[in-house]
C-alpha positions in Angstrom: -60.4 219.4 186.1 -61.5 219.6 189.9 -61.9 216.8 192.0 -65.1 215.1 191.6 -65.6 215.5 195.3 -65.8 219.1 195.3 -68.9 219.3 192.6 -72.0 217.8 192.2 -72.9 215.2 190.2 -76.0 217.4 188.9 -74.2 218.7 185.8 -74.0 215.2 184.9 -77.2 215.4 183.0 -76.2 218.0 180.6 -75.3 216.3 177.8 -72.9 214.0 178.3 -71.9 215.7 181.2 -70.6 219.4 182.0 -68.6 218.0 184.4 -66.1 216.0 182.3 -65.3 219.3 180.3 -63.7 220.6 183.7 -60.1 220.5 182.9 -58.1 222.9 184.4 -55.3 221.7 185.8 -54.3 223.0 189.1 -51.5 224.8 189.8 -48.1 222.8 189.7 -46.7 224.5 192.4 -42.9 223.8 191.8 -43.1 224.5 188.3 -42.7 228.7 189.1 -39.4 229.8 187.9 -36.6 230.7 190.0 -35.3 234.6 190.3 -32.1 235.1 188.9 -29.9 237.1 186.5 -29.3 235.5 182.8 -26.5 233.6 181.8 -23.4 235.9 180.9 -22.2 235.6 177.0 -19.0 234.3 176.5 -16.9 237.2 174.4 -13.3 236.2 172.6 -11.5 233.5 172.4 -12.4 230.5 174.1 -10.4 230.2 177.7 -11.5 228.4 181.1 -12.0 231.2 183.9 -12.1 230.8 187.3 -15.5 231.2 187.0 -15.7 228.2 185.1 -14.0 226.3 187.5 -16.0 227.1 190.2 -19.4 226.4 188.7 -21.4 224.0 191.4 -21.9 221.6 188.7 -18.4 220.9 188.1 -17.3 220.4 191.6 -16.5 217.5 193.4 -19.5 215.6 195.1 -19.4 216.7 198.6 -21.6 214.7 201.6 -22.2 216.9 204.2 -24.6 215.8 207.9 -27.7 216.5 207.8 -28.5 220.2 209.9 -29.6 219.2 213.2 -33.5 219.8 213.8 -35.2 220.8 216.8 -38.1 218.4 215.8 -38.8 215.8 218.6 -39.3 213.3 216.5 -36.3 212.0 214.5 -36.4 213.1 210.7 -34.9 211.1 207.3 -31.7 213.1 206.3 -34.0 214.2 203.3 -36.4 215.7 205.4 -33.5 217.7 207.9 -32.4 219.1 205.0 -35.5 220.1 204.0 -36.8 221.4 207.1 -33.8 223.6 207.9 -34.6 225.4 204.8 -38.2 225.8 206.0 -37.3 227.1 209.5 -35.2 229.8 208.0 -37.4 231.1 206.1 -40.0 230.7 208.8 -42.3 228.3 207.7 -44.0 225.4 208.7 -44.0 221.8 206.5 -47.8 220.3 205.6 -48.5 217.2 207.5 -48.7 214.3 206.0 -51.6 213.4 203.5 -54.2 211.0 204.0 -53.9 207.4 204.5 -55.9 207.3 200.8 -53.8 210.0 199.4 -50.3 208.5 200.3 -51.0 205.0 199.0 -52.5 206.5 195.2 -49.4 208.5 194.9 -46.7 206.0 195.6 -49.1 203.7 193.4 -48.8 205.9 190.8 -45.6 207.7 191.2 -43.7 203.7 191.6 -45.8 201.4 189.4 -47.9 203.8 187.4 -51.6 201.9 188.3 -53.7 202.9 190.9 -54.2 200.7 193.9 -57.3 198.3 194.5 -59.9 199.6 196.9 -59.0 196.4 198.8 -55.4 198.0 199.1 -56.4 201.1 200.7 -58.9 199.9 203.0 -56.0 197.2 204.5 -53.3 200.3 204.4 -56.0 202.9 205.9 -56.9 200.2 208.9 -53.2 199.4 209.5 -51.9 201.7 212.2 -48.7 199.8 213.0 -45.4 201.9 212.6 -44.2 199.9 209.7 -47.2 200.1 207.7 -45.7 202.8 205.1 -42.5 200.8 205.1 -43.8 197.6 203.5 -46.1 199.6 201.2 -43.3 200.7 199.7 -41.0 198.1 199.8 -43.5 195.7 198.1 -43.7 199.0 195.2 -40.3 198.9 194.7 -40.7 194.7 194.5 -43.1 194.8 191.8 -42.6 194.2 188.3 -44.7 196.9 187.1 -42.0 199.4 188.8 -39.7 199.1 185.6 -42.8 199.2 183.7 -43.2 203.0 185.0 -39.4 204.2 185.5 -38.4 202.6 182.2 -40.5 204.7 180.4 -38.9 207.7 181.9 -35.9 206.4 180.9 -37.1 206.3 177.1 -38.0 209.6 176.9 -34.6 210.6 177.9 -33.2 208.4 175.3 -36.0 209.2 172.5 -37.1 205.7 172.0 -39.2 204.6 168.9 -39.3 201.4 166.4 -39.2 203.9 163.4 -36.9 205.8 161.5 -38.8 209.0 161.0 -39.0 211.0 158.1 -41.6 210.1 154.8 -41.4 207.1 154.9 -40.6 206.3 158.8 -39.3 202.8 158.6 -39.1 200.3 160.8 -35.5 199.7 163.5 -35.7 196.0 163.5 -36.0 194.4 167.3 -36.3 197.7 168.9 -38.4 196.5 171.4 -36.2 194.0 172.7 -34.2 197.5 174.0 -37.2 198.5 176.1 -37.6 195.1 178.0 -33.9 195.6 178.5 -34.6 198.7 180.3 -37.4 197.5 182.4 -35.3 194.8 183.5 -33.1 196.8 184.3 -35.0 198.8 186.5 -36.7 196.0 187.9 -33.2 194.0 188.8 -31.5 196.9 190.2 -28.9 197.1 187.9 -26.0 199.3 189.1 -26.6 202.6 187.5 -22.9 202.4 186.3 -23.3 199.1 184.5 -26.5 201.0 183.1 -24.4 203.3 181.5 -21.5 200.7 180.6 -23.6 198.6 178.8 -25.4 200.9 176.5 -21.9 202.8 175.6 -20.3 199.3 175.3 -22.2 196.9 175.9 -20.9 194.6 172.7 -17.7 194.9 174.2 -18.7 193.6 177.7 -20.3 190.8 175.7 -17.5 189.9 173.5 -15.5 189.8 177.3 -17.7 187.6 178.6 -17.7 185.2 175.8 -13.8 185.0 175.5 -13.9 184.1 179.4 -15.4 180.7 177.5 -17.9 180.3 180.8 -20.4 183.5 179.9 -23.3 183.8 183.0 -26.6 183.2 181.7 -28.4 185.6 179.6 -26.0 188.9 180.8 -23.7 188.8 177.8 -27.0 188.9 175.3 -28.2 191.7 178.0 -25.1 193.8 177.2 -25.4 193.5 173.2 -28.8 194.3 173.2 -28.7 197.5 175.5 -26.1 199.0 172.5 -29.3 199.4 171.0 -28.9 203.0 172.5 -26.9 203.8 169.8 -29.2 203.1 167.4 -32.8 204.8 168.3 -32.1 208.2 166.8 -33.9 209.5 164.0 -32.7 208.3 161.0 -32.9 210.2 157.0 -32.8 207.2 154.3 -32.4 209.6 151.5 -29.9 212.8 153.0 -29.0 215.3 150.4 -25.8 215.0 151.2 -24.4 211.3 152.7 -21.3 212.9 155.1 -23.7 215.4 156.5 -26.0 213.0 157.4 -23.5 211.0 159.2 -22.4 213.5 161.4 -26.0 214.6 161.7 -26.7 211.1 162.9 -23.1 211.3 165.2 -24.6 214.7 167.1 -27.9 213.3 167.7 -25.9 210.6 169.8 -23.6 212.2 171.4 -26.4 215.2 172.1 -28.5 212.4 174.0 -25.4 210.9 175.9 -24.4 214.6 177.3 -28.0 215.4 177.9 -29.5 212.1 179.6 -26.0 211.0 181.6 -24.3 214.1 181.9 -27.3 217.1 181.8 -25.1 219.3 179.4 -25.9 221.0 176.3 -22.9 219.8 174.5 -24.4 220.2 171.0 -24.5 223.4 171.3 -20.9 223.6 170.7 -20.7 221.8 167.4 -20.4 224.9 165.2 -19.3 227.3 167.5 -17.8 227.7 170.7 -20.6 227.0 173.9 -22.0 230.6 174.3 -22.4 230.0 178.0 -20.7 227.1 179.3 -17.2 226.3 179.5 -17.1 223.5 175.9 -15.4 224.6 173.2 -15.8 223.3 169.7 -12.7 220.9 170.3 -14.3 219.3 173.0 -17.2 218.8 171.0 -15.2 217.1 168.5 -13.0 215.6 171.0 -16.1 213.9 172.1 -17.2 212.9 168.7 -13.8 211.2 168.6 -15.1 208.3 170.7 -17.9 207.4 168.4 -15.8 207.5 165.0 -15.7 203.7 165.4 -19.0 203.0 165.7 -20.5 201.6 162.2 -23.5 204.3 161.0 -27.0 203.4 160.9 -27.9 202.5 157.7 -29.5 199.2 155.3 -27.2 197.4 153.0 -29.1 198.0 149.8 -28.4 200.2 146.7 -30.1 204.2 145.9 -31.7 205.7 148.4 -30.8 204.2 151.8 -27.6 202.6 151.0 -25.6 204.5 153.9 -23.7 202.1 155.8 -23.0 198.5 155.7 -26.5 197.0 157.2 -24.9 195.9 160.0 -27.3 197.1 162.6 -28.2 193.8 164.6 -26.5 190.9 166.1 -27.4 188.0 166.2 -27.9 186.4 170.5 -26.3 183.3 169.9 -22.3 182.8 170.8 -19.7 182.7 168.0 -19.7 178.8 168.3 -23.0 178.2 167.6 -23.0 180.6 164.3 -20.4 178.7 163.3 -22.1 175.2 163.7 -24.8 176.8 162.0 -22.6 178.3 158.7 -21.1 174.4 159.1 -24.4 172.9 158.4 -25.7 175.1 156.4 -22.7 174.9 154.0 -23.3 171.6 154.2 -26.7 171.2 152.8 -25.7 173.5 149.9 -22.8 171.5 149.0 -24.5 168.1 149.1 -27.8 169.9 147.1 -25.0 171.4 144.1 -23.3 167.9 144.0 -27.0 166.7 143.4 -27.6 169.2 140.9 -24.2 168.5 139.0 -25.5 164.8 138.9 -29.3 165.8 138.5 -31.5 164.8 135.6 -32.5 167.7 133.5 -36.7 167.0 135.1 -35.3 167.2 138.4 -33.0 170.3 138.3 -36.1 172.7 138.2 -36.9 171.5 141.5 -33.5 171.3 143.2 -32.9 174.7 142.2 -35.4 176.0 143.7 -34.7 173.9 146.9 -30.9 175.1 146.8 -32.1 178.9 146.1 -34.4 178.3 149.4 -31.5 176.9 151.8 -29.1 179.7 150.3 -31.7 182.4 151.6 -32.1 180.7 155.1 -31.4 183.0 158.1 -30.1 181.9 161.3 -32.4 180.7 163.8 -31.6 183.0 166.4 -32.6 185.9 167.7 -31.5 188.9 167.0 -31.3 192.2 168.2 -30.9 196.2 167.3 -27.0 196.8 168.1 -24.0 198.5 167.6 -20.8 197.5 165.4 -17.9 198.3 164.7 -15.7 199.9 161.7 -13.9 197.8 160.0 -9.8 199.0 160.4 -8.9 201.8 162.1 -11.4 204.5 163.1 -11.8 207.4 161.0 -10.1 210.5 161.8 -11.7 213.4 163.3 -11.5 217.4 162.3 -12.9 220.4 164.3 -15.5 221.5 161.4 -15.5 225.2 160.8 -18.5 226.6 161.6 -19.6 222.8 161.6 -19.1 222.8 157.8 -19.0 218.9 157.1 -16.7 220.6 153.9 -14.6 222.7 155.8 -12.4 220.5 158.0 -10.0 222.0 160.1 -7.4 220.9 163.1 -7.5 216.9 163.9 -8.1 216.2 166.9 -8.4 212.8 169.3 -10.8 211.5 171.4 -10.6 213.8 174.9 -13.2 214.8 177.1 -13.8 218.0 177.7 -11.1 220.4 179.4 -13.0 221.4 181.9 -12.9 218.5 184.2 -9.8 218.3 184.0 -9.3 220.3 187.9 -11.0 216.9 189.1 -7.8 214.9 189.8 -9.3 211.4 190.3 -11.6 211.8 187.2 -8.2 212.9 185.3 -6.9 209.7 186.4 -9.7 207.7 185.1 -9.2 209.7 181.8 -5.5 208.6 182.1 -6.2 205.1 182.6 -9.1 204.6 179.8 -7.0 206.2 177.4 -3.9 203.6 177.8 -6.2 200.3 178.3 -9.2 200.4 176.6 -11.6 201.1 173.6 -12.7 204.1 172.7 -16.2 203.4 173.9 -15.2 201.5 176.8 -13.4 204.7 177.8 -16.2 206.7 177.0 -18.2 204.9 179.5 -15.8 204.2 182.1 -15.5 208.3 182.4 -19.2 208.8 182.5 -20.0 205.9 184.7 -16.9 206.8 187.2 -18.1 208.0 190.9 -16.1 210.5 190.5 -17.7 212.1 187.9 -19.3 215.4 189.2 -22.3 215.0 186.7 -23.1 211.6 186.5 -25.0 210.6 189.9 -26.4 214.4 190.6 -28.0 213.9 187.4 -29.9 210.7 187.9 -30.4 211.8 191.8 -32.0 214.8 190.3 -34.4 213.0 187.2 -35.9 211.0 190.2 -36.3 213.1 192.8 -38.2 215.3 189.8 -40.6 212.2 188.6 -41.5 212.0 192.7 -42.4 215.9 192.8 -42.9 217.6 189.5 -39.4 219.4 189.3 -36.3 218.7 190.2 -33.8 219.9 193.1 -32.1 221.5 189.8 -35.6 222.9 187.6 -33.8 222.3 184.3 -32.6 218.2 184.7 -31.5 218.4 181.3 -29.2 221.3 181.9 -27.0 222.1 184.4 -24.7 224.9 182.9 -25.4 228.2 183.4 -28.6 228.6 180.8 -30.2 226.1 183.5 -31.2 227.0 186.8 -29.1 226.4 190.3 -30.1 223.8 192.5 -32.4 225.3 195.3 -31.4 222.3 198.4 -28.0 221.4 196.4 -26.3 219.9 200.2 -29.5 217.6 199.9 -28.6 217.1 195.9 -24.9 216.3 196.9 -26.2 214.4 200.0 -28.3 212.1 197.6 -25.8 211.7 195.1 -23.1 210.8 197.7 -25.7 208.1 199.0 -26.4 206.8 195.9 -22.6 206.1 195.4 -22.2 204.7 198.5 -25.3 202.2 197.8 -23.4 200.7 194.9 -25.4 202.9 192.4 -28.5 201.4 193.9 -31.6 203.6 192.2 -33.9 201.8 194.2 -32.2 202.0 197.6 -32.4 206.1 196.4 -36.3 205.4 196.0 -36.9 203.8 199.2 -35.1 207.0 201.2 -37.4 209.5 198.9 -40.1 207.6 199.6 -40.0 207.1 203.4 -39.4 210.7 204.0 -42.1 212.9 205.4 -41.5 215.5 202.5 -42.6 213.1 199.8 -45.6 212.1 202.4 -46.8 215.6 203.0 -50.4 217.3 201.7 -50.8 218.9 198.6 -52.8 221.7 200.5 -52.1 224.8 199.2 -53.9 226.4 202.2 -50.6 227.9 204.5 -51.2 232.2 203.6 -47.9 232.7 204.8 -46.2 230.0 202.9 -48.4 231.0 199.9 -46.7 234.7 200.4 -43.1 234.1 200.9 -42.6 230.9 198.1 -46.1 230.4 196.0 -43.8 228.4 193.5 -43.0 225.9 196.8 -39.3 226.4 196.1 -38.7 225.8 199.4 -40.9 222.3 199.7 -43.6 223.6 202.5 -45.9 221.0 200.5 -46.0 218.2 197.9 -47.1 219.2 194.4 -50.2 218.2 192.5 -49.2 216.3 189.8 -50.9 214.8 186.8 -50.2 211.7 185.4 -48.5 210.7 182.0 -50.7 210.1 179.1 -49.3 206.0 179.4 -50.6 206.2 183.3 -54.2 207.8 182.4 -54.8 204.9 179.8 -53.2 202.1 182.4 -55.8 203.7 185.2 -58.5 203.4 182.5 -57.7 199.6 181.9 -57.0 198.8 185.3 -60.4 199.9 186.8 -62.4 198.8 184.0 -61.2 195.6 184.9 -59.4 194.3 181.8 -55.9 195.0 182.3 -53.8 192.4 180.6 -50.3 192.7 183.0 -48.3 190.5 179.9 -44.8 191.6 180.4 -42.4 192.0 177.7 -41.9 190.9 174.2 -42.9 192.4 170.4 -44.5 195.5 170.5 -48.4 196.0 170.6 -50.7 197.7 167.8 -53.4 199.1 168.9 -56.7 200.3 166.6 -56.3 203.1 164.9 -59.4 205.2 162.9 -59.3 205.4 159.0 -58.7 209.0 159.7 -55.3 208.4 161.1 -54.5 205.8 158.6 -55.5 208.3 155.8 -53.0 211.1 157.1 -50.0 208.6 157.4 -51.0 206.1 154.6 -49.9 203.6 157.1 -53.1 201.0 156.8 -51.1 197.7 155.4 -47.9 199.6 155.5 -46.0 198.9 158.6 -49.0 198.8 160.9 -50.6 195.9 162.0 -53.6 195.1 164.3 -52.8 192.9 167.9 -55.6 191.0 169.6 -58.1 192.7 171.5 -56.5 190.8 174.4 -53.5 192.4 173.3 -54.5 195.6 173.1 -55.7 195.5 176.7 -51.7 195.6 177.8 -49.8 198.6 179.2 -49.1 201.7 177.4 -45.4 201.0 177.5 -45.7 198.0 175.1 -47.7 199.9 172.2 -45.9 200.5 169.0 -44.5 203.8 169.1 -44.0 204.4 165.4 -42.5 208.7 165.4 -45.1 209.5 162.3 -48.2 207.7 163.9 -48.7 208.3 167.3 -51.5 206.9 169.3 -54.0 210.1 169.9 -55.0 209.0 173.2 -51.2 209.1 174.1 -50.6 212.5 172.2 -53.3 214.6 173.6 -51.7 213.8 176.9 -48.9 215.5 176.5 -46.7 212.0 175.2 -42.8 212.3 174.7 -41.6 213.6 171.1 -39.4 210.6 170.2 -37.2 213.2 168.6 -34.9 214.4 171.3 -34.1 213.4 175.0 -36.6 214.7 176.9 -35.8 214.5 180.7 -39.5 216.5 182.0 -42.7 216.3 179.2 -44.7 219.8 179.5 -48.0 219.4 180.8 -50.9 221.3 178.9 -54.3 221.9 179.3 -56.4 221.5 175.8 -60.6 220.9 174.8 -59.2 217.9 173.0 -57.5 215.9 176.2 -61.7 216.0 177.3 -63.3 215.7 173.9 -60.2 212.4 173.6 -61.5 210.7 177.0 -65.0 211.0 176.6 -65.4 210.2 172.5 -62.3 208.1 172.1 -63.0 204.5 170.9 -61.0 202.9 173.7 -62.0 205.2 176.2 -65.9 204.1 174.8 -64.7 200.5 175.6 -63.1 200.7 178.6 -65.9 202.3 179.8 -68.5 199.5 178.5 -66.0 197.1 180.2 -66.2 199.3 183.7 -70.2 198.9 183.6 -69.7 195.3 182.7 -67.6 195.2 186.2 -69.7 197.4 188.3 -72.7 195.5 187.9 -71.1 192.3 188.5 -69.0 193.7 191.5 -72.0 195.7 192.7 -74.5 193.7 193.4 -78.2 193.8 192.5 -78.9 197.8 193.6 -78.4 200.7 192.4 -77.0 202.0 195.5 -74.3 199.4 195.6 -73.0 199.4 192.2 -72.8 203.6 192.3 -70.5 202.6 195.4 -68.5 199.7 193.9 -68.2 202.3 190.7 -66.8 205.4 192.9 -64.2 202.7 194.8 -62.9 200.9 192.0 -62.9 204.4 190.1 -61.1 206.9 193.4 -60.5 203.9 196.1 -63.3 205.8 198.3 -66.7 206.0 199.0 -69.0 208.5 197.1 -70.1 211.2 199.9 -73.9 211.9 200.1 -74.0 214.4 198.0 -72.8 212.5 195.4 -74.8 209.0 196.1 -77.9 211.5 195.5 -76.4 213.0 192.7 -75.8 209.5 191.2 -78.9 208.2 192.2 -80.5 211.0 190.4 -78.6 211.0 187.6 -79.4 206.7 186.8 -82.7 207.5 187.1 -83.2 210.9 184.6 -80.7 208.8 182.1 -83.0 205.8 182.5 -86.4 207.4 182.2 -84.9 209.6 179.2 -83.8 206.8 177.8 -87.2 204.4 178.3 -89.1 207.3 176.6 -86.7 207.7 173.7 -86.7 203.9 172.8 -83.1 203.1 174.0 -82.0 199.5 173.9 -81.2 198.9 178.2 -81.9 202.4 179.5 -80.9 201.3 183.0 -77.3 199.6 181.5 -77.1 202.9 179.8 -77.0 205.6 182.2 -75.0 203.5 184.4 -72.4 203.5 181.7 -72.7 207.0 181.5 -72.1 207.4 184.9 -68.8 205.2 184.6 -67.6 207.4 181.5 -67.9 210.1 183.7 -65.8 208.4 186.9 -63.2 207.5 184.4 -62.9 210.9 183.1 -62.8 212.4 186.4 -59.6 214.5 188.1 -59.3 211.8 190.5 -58.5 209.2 187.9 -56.0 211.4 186.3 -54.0 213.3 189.6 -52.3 211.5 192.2 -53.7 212.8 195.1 
């Protein structure tokens, strides 16, 4: 799709519009791939080489100063790194982007909505040197930030309320997992406690209650973030039960090495890594940590009988379950001395009564969790050729030999392993600063969500399949800052944000530039980004008017078609139907059930659910246009702009086409498109007259508002 400003709105009156069908997506600059030899195959028996050793990702975090610049004016760290780079290859940097332009892409890049036209105009006007500052600090302030960044955070972890499979059941309190996350984000929770209390979380919470004086709400925070162990995709009826539990065991472990760590560990669970210094012991080393951890399953007889059910906790402290066992026991004891006493009339109705209390469930709430194995954990073999049946060597819980060179994070290792829980060690190692992986990861995942691709172009891998950092003293620089911060991730927002290189143009104009690094390797410009498929729906409620900004709580579910019902056989079956008031909130609330996805969401390119996914591919299809324009909440939201347009507009023509193109882009229409408009109303409307259509003049104006909501302004950031 082109920007709107760059056609006319002539072709509007073909149909319902040749210019909606316009969507090719521009180049995304950073996406090219990087030059460089493959990967070599590891041959023979499994040793660490030198080469291993020195691999950058497996080195020591290392802060070096910023190069010196001969730029007059002073320049962010960020950008002297940057810039350096530039002036060696002998380029120049874009200036910075519009007033307009830099306020809709921190909009959508921080809080996923676009901002009012009232916003713009007040940012465009104000010239003072702290202008840009407060925009962003009041971004980073907002609630709907953790609305945006959590979501990121749930690809990586492949969050969904269903199992999967046939019959794609339901994970109890699921949700309660995401509105830990976007708290998260929106307190500013260390990124170490992050990973602390999703790894062991129950066991923070278990601390805190023995203290006798838990804070607050924290202790129930910690339980329910061990949800994370719990999100994976889940088989109810396995061929074979001992598989399926170590299925289930690599699916977690896969997403803990992939989302904290960026490494393919799974790829060592039969085999040897081909490329990267993990053996098949230090997979199963690694499994060792999660041998304690009770498996998913529901405490019923046949087909999903796996496990002991014990996949919530109840929020409520150990006291208050027992006052409420106490009472309960209670009530059953007086009803059975009642019965024993009971005239044979009444006992019909007392048993029913004590059948009732016996079946009453705690009035708490609860949430999806982790537990523990009852006795010791169970021992764990190296499988041979990862044969569940073909066990060989024991081995214990260990982290892979490879960091081993990095003395202090040997220590940790040392530590962990003498004082706490398996888990608790687990997390302590990932979460320590100094971990090599840990904080260049995360640095890396949100440096990519502010430009399209990371400082590493594979964030999920950073072996030697994945490509090298191209700025890695800015990577180090970052991660050493983010340490320093206290694991602050928004402190590491604010830096991105203020920098000139996040503020610079999209142009693609610079020949030279163009010549030497088309793929803008080198950062000579910003890219040009589309949004999610959750922000292109949030921009369609937001201008239409009828964005409800409820935060938290059970998960939405939105209309679906017969025809989707009919492929799932989901109407009645696990599928409800919220409010329209309901359905009106942000994408991030919506059911996300793995075999019945929302179509809007999917034809825009929505996360799998299946596996952590730390960048969603962005692809160009007929449907994503035949979706927006023919879509039944895309039909709506339009009808609801129209609604707003003409109330916001005014009386004329002339002023609602301008309200429409400013609550729609945050700008005014140029000439050519007011008389493109203009022309356009009054075709549709004399059309429609002649042809007997109920409100011709209401009509084309919602025609014209389809159009502004299907536009590439509404869906790119610049």
């Amino acid at each position: 799709m082109f920007p709107l400003r760059h056609l006319t709105l002539s072709g509007l009156s073909l149909g319902l519009f040749g210019l909606l069908l316009c969507w090719a997506v521009p180049s995304r600059g950073g996406s090219a791939s990087m030059e460089t030899p493959g990967p070599q195959l590891r041959i023979g028996t499994f040793t660490l080489s030198d080469a291993d050793r020195s691999w950058w990702a497996f080195q020591p975090i290392t802060k070096q100063a910023p190069p010196s610049s001969r730029f007059s004016r002073p320049l962010t760290p960020i950008d002297a790194f940057v810039r350096s780079r530039l002036d060696a290859a002998g380029l120049v940097a874009n200036p910075r982007a519009s007033q307009r332009s830099r306020i809709r892409r921190a909009y959508f890049d921080v809080t996923g909505l676009p901002p009012t036209p009232e916003a713009v105009d007040a940012f465009s006007r104000d010239r003072s040197p702290g202008a840009w500052e407060r925009v962003v600090d009041e971004l980073l302030s907002s609630p709907h930030y953790g609305e945006r960044w959590a979501r990121h955070w749930l690809d990586l972890v492949r969050f969904a309320e269903s199992n999967g499979y046939e019959r794609d059941g339901a994970k109890p309190h699921a949700w309660r997992y995401r509105d830990y996350v976007i708290d998260a984000f929106n307190r500013d929770t260390p990124y170490d406690l992050f990973i602390k209390e999703q790894l062991a979380g129950d066991e923070i919470a278990d601390e805190m209650l023995a203290s006798g004086n838990p804070v607050g709400d924290a202790w129930k925070q910690a339980v329910i973030a061990t949800g994370f162990y719990r999100l994976h995709v889940w088989d109810d009826e396995p061929d074979d039960t001992l598989a399926a539990e170590f299925d289930d065991l690599d699916d977690i472990l896969v997403t803990t090495s992939t989302a904290f760590l960026g490494l393919t560990l799974g790829c060592a669970r039969c085999h040897d890594h081909k490329y990267d210094p993990l053996s098949q012991v230090d997979y199963y080393s690694m499994v060792g940590f999660l041998r304690n951890v009770e498996p998913y399953g529901l405490h019923h007889t046949g087909g999903g009988g796996r496990g002991s059910g014990r996949i919530t906790r109840l929020l409520a402290t150990p006291t208050e379950v027992r006052r409420w066992e106490t009472e309960k026991n209670a009530r059953i004891q007086a009803l059975e001395a009642r019965m024993a006493r009971a005239e044979p009339k009444d006992r019909k109705s007392l048993d029913d009564e004590l059948k009732r209390e016996r079946e009453t469930t705690p009035p708490f709430d609860a949430a999806l969790a982790i537990a523990e194995l009852n006795g010791s954990p169970k021992p764990t073999h190296v499988m041979l050729r990862g044969r569940v049946d073909s066990p060989g060597e024991e081995v214990r819980p260990s982290f892979p030999a490879i960091f081993d060179q990095v003395r202090s994070l040997s220590e940790v290792k040392e530590t962990a392993s003498r004082s706490m829980s398996r888990r608790q060690a687990l997390a302590q190692w990932i979460a320590s600063p100094a971990n090599p992986l840990t904080a260049r990861v995360i640095v890396n995942r949100v440096w990519q969500h502010y430009f399209g691709v990371g400082l590493v172009p594979t964030p999920d891998d950073f072996g030697r399949t994945g490509l090298k950092p191209t700025h890695p003293e800015l990577l180090d620089y970052l991660a050493a800052r983010l340490l320093e911060e206290g694991w602050s991730l928004k402190r590491l927002h604010r830096e991105i944000l203020l920098s000139e290189t996040y503020q610079q143009s999209t142009a693609a104009t610079h020949r030279k530039a163009l010549g030497v690094d088309e793929g803008n390797r080198l950062l000579w410009r910003q890219n040009l980004r589309r949004m999610e498929s959750e922000v292109v729906r949030d921009s369609f409620l937001a201008i239409s008017g009828v964005l409800n900004r409820t935060q938290g709580g059970p998960s939405v579910f939105p209309t679906l078609p017969k025809e989707i019902h009919i492929t799932q056989d989901s109407a009645g079956k696990g599928w409800g139907e919220s409010s329209a008031e309901e359905q009106s909130r942000r994408s991030i609330y919506l059911m996300v059930k793995r075999a019945l996805k929302l179509p809007l969401l999917e034809a825009f390119d929505f996360a799998n659910c299946t596996s952590s996914m730390g960048q969603r591919p962005v692809t160009t299809t007929a449907p994503q246009a035949l979706m927006a324009l023919n879509d039944g909440f895309a039909l709506t939201q339009a009808d609801a702009f129209t609604t707003r347009v003409e109330r916001e507009g005014g009386p004329s023509t002339d002023g609602r086409i301008r309200r429409a193109f400013a609550l729609a882009f945050q700008r005014q229409p140029s000439r050519t498109e007011l008389r493109s408009a203009l022309a356009l109303l009054r075709d549709q409307s004399t059309q429609g007259s002649s042809d007997g259509v109920k409100e011709p003049q209401r009509t084309a104006l919602r025609s014209l508002c389809l159009s502004l909501l299907n536009a590439s302004e509404t869906v790119y950031a610049d």
